[in-house]
ZAMAR-366728 format. One line per field, with one value per residue (C-alpha): x, y, z; residue number from 1; residue in three letters. Coordinates in nm, 4 decimals. Layout:
BEGIN
x [X, ...] .
y [Y, ...] .
z [Z, ...] .
num [NUM, ...] .
residuo [ALA, ...] .
This chain:
BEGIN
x [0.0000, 0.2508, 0.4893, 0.1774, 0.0750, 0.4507, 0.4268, 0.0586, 0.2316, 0.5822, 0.3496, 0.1559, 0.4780, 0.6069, 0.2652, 0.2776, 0.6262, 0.5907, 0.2790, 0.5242, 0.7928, 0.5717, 0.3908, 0.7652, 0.8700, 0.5555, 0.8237, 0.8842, 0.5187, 0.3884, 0.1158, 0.2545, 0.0043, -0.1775, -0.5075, -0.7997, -1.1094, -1.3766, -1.1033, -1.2603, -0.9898, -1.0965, -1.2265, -0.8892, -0.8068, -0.5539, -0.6102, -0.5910, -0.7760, -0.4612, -0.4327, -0.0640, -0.1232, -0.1634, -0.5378, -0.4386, -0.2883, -0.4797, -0.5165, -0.2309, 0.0115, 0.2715, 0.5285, 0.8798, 1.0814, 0.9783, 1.1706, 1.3973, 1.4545, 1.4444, 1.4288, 1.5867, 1.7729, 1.6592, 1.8818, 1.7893, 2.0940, 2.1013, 1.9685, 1.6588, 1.7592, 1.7206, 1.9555, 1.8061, 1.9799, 1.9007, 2.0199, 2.0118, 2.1614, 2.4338, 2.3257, 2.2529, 2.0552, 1.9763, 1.6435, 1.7010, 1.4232, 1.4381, 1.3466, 1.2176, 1.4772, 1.6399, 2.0026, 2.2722, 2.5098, 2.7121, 2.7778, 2.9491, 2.7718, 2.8693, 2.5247, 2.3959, 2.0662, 2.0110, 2.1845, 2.1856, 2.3976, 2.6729, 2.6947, 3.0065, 2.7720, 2.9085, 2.6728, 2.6981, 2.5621, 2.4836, 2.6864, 2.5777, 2.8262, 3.0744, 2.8849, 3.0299, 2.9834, 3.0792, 3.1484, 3.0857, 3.2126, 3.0908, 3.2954, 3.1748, 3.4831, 3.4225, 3.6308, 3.4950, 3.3802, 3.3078, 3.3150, 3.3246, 3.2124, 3.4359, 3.6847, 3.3946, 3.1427, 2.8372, 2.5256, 2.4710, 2.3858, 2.0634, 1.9856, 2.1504, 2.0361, 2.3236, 2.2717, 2.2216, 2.3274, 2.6952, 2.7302, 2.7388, 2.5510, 2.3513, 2.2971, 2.0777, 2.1999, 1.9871, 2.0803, 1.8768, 2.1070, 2.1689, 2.2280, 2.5355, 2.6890, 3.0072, 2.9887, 3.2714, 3.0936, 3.0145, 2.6571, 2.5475, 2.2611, 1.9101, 1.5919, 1.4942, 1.8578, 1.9487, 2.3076, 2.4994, 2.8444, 2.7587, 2.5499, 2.5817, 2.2479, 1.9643, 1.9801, 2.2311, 2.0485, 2.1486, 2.1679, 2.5477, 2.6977, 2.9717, 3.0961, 3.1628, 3.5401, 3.5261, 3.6509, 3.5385, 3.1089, 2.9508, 2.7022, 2.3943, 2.0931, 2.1505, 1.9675, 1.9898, 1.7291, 1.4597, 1.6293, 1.5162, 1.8398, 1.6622, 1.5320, 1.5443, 1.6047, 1.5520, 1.4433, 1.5931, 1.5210, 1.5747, 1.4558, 1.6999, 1.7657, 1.9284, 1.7221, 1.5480, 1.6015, 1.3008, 1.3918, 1.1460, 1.2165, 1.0799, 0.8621, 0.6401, 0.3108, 0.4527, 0.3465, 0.7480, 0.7234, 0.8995, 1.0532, 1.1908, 1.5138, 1.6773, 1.9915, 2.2900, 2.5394, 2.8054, 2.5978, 2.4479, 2.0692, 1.8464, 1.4849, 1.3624, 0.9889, 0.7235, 0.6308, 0.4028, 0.3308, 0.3625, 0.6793, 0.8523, 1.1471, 1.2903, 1.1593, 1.1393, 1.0378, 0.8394, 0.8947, 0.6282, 0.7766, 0.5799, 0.7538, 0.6702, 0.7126, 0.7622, 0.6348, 0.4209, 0.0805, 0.2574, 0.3765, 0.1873, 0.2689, 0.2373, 0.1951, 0.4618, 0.2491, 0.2503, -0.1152, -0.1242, -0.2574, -0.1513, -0.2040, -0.0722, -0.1697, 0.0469, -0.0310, 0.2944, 0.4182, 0.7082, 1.0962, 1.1642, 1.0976, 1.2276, 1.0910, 1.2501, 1.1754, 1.3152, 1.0561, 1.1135, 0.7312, 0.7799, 0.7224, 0.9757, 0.8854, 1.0796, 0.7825, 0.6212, 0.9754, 1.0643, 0.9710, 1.0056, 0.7085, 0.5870, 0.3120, 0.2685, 0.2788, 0.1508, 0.4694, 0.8508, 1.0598, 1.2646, 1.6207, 1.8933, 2.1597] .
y [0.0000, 0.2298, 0.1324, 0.1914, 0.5334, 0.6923, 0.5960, 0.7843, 1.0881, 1.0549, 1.0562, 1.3588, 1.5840, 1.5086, 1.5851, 1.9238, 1.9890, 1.9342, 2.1917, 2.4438, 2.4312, 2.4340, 2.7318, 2.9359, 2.7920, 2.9196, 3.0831, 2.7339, 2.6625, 2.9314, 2.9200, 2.9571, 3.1681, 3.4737, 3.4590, 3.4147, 3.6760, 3.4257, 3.3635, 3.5046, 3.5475, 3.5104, 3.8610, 4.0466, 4.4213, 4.4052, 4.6656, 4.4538, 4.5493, 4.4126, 4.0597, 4.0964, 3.8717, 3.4928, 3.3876, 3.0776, 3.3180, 3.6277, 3.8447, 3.6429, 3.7633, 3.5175, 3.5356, 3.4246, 3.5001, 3.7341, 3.8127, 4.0932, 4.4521, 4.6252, 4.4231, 4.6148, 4.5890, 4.2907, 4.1146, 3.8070, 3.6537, 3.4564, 3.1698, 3.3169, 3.3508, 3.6907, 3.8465, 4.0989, 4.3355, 4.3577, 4.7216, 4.7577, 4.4099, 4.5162, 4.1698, 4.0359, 3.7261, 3.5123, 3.3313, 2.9799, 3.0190, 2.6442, 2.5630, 2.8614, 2.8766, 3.1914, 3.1479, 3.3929, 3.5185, 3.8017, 4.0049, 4.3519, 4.4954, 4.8484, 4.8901, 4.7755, 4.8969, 4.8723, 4.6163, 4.4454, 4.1704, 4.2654, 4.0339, 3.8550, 3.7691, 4.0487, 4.2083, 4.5653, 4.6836, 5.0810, 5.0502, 5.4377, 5.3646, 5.5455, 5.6739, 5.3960, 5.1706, 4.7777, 4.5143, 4.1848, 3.8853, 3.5444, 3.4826, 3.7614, 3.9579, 4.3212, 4.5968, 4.9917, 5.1090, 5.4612, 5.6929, 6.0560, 6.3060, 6.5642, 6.4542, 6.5375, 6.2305, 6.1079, 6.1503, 5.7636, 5.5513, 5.4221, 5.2240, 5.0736, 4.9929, 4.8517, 4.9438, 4.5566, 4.7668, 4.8754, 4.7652, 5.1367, 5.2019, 5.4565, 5.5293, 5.7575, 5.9742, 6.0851, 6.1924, 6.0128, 6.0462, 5.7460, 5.6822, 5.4323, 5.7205, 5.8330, 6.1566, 6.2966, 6.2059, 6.5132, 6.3894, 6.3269, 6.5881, 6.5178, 6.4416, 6.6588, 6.7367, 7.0541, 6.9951, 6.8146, 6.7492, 6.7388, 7.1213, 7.4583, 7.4106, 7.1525, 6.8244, 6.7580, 6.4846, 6.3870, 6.0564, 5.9663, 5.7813, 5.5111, 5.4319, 5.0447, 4.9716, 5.2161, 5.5993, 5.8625, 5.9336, 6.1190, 6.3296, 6.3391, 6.5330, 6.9341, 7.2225, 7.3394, 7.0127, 7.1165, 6.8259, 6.9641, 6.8490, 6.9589, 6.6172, 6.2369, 6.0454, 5.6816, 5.3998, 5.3771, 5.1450, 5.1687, 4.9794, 4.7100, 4.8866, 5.1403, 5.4151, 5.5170, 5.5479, 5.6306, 5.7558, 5.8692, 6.0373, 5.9467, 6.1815, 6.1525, 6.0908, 5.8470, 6.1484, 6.3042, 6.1654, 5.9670, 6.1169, 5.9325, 6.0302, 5.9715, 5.7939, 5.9440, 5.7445, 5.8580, 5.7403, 6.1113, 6.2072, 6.4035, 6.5256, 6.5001, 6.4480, 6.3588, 5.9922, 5.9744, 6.2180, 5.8742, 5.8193, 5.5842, 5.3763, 5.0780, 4.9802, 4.7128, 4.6531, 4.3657, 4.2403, 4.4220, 4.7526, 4.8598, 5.0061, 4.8571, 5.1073, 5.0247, 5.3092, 5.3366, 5.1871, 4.8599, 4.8282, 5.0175, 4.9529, 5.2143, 5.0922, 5.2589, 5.5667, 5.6342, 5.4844, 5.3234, 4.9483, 4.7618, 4.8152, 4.5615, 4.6975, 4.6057, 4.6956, 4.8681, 4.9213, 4.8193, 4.9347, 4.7641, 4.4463, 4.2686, 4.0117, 3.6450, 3.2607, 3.0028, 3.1276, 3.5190, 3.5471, 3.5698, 3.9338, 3.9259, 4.2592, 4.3675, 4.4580, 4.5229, 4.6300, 4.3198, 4.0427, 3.9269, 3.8402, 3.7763, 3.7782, 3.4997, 3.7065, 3.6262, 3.8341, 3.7678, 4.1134, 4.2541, 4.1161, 4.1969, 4.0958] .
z [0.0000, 0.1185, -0.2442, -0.4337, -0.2359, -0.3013, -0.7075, -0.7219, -0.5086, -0.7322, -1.0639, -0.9190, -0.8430, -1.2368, -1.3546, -1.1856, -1.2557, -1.6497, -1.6083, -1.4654, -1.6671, -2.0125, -1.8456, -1.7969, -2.1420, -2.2947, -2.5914, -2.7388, -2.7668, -2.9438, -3.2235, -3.5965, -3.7531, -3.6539, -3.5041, -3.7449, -3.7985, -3.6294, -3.3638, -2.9970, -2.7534, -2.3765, -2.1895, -2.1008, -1.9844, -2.2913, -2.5829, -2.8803, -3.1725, -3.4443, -3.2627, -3.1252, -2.8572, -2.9002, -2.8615, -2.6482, -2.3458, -2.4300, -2.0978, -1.9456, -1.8087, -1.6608, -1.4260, -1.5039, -1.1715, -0.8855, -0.5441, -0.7291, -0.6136, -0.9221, -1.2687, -1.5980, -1.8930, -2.0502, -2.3253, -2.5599, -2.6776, -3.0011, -2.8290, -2.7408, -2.3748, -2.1622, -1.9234, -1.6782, -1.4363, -1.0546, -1.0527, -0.6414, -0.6009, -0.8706, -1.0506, -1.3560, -1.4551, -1.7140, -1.8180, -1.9894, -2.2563, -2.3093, -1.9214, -1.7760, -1.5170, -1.3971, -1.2690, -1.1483, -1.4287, -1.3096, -0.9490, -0.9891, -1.2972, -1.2196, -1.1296, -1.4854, -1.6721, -2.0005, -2.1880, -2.5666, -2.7228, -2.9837, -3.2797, -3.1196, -2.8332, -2.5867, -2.3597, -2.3797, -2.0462, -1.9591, -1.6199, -1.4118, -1.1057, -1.2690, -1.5947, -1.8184, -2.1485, -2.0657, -2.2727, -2.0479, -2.2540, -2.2242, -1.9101, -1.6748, -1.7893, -1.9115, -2.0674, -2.0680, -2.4324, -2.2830, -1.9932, -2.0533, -2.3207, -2.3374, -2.1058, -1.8492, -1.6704, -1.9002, -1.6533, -1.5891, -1.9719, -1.9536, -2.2222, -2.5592, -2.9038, -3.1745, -3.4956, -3.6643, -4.0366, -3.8616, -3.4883, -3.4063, -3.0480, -2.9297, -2.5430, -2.3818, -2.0639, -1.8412, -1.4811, -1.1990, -0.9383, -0.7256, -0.3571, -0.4046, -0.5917, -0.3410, -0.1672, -0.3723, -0.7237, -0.8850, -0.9958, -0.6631, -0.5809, -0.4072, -0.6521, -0.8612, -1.0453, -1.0985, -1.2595, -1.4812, -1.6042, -1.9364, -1.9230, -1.7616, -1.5674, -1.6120, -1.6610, -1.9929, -2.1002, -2.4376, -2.6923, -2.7755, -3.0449, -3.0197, -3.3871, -3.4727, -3.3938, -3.1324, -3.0365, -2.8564, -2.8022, -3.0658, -2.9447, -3.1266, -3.0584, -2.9944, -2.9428, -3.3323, -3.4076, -3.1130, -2.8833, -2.5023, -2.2824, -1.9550, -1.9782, -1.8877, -2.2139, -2.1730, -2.3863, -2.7269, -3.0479, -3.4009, -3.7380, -3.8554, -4.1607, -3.9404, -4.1043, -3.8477, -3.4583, -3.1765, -2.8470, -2.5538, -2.2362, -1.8904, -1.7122, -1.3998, -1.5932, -1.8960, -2.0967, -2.1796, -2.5136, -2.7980, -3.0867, -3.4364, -3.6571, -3.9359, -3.9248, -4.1395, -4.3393, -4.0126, -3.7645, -3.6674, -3.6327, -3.8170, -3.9045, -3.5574, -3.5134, -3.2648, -3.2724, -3.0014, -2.6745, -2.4411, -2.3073, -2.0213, -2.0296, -2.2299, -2.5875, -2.8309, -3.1437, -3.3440, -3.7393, -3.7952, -3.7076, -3.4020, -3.1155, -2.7432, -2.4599, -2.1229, -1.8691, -1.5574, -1.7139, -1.8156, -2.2133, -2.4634, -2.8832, -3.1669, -3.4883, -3.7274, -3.7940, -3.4252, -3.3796, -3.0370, -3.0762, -2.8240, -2.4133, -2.1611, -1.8341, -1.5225, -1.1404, -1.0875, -1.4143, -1.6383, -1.6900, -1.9984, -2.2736, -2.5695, -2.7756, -2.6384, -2.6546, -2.8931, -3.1622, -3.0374, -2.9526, -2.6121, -2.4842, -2.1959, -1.9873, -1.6374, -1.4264, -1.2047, -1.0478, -0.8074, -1.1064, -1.4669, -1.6608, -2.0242, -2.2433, -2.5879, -2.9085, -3.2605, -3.3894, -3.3274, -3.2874, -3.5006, -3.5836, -3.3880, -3.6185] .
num [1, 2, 3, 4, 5, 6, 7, 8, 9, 10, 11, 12, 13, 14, 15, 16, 17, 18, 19, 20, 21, 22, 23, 24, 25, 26, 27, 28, 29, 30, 31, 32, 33, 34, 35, 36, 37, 38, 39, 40, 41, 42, 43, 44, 45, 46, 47, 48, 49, 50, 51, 52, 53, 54, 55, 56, 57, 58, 59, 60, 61, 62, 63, 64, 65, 66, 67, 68, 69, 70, 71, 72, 73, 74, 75, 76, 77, 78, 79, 80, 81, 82, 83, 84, 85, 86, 87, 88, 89, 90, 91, 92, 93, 94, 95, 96, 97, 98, 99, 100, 101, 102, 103, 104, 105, 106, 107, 108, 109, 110, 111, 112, 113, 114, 115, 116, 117, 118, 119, 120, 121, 122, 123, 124, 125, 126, 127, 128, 129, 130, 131, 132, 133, 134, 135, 136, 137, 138, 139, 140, 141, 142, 143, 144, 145, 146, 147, 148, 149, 150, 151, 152, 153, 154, 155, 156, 157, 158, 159, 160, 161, 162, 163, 164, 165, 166, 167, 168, 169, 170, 171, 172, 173, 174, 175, 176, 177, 178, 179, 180, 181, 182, 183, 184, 185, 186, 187, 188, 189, 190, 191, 192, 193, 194, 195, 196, 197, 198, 199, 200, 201, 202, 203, 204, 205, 206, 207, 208, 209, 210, 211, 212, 213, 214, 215, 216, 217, 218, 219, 220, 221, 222, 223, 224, 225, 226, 227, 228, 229, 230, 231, 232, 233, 234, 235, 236, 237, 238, 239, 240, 241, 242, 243, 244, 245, 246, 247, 248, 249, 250, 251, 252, 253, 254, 255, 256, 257, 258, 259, 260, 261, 262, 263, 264, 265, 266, 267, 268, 269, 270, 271, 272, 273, 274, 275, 276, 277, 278, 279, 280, 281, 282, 283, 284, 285, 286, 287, 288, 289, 290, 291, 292, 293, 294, 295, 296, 297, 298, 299, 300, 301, 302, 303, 304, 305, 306, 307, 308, 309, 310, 311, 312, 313, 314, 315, 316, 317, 318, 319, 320, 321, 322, 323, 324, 325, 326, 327, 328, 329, 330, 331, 332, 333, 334, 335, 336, 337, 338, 339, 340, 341, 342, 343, 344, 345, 346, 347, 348, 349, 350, 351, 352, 353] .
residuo [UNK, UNK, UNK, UNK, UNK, UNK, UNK, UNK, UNK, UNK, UNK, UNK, UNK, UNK, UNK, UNK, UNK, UNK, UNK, UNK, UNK, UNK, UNK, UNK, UNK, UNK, UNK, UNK, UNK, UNK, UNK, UNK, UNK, UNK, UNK, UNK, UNK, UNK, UNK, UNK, UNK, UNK, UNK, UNK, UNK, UNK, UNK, UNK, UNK, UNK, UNK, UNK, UNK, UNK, UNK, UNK, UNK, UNK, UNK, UNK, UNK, UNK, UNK, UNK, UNK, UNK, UNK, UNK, UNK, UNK, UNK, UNK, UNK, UNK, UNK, UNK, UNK, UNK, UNK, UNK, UNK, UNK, UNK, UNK, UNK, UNK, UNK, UNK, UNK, UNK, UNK, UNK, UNK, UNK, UNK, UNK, UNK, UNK, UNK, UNK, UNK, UNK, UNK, UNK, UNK, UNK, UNK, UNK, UNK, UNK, UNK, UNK, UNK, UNK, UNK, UNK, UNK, UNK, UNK, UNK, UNK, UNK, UNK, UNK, UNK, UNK, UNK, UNK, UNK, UNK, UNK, UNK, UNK, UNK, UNK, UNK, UNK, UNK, UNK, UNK, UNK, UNK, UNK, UNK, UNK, UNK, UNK, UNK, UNK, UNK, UNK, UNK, UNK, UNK, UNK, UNK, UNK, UNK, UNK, UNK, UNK, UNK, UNK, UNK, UNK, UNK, UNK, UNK, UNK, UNK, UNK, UNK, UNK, UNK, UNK, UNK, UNK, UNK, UNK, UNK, UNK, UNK, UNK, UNK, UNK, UNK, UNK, UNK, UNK, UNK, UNK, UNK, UNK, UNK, UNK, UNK, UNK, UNK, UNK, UNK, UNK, UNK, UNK, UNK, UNK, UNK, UNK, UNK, UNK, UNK, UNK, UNK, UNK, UNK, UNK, UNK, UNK, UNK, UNK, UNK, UNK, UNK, UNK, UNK, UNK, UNK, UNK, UNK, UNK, UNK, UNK, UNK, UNK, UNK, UNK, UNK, UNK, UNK, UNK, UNK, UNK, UNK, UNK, UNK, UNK, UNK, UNK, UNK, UNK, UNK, UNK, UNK, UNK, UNK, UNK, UNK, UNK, UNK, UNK, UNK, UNK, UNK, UNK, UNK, UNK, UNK, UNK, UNK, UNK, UNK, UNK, UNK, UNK, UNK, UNK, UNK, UNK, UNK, UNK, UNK, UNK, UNK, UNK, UNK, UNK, UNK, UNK, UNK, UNK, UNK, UNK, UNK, UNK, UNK, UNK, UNK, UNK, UNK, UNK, UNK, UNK, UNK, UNK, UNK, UNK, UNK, UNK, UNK, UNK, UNK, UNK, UNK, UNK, UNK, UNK, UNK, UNK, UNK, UNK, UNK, UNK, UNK, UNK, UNK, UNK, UNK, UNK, UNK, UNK, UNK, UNK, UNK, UNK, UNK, UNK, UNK, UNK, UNK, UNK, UNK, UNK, UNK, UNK, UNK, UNK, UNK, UNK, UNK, UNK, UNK, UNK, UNK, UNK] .
């Protein structure tokens, strides 16, 4: 009796262990083809109107990994696999698309935030403890890209996009000062900032350039093309073409904004022009074109045009995504703040390479 109890009980833990783990691993198992017109996805508080979301998990919102202080920065690798920052805990993880399981890849980030992968498989991480550009290689190793503009401190990088077209990178700077900032650190000031190393007065918030192979930061936006540096820019993204990059700027109601340029032959910015008045933090972007904002209401998408079509709300918000999973229709989002979670998509995102 007891032999046969312990097989039922043994049978019953794989059962619900196999549910799990193809519940986390939800990437691998997405559906091929877009939802059909007769298709009737089950009641949600999404926004949906184009069918973005998978019909099998619409209104679901699953959660990957929670227990964190502060999830950012998230990274799919060629693999499919995310790394996230821990920004308080100075860590960085990575999320096994394959398994769902979230492992520790890296103490001592210098306090990363936004990050990408480089072609070689690098992750380039925005590191604010000192106002620096890492390259973290495969082994946890890192080297600094960048750390001043102007022989004077960048604010703190934010967030990273790399050109796919030329492996150029563009960082945003915006200055949120920071309590594990030393006394002596010139950026350290109480909330809201007043000063900058990289202005006279105000904020000096600006987008920089790094050009592929390397060099000093190229700064690109400027007063001459209407670009307001008395501001937080934050979440950055461009088109794989590298025609075109889009760049918002936080602000305390999501509402600072997101603006689109053209890209120049060297790498510089041009024709800038309002996208959308929503802003917020880190951004992705689908094969379709559509840009995904992360900001206080959750992730929000804007068709190409600027036409919003797409609302994920989340109690607490979110501080960044990227499209994930073996297939890349995951929607892997940091937030709310202390977890990781992800939504099935009937789109993969754009290619990153």
């Amino acid at each position: 009796m007891k032999t046969r109890l312990s097989i039922l009980v043994a049978a019953l833990c794989s059962l619900a262990y196999f549910s799990y783990t193809e519940r986390v691993a939800a990437a691998d198992q997405a559906d091929s083809s877009r939802p059909s017109a007769s298709a009737r996805p089950a009641p949600s508080d999404f926004f949906d109107p184009m069918g973005l979301v998978s019909p099998s998990r619409h209104g679901e919102l699953t959660t990957l990994g929670t227990g964190f202080s502060f999830t950012e920065g998230p990274a799919v690798d060629k693999h499919g696999n995310v790394f996230f920052t821990d920004q308080p805990n100075d860590r960085i993880y990575r999320w096994d698309a394959g398994t769902g399981q979230i492992s520790l890849f890296l103490q001592g980030t210098g306090r990363a935030n936004g990050m990408a992968f480089d072609s070689d498989g690098n992750l380039i991480a925005c590191a604010d403890l000192h106002g620096e550009l890492w390259k973290i290689h495969p082994d946890g190793s890192h080297e600094v890209l960048a750390n001043n503009y102007g022989g004077k401190l960048l604010n703190g990088p934010n967030d990273v996009w790399i050109d796919p077209a030329t492996g150029g990178m563009y960082i945003t700077d915006p200055i949120f000062p920071r309590s594990y900032w030393d006394d002596t650190d010139p950026r350290k000031q109480a909330w809201e900032p007043t000063h900058s190393e990289q202005a006279a007065t105000g904020k000096g918030g600006h987008v920089y350039y790094l050009r592929p192979g390397g060099g000093p930061l190229v700064r690109v936006t400027n007063e001459a093309m209407g670009w307001d540096a008395d501001s937080w820019p934050n979440g950055v993204v461009g088109t794989p073409d590298g025609k075109k990059l889009y760049v918002n700027k936080w602000y305390y109601d999501n509402k600072g904004g997101t603006w689109v340029f053209d890209i120049n032959p060297d790498g510089t910015l041009s024709n800038m022009r309002k996208f959308t008045d929503w802003g917020g933090d880190g951004m992705s972007m689908d094969e379709l074109g559509n840009i995904y904002i992360s900001n206080g209401t959750g992730v929000m998408a804007f068709d190409p045009k600027g036409k919003n079509i797409l609302r994920i709300p989340i109690t607490g918000g979110a501080t960044n995504n990227t499209f994930a999973g073996r297939n890349d229709k995951t929607l892997f989002i940091t937030g709310p703040v202390n977890s990781v979670t992800a939504v099935k998509m009937t789109v993969k995102g754009a290619p990153n390479w």
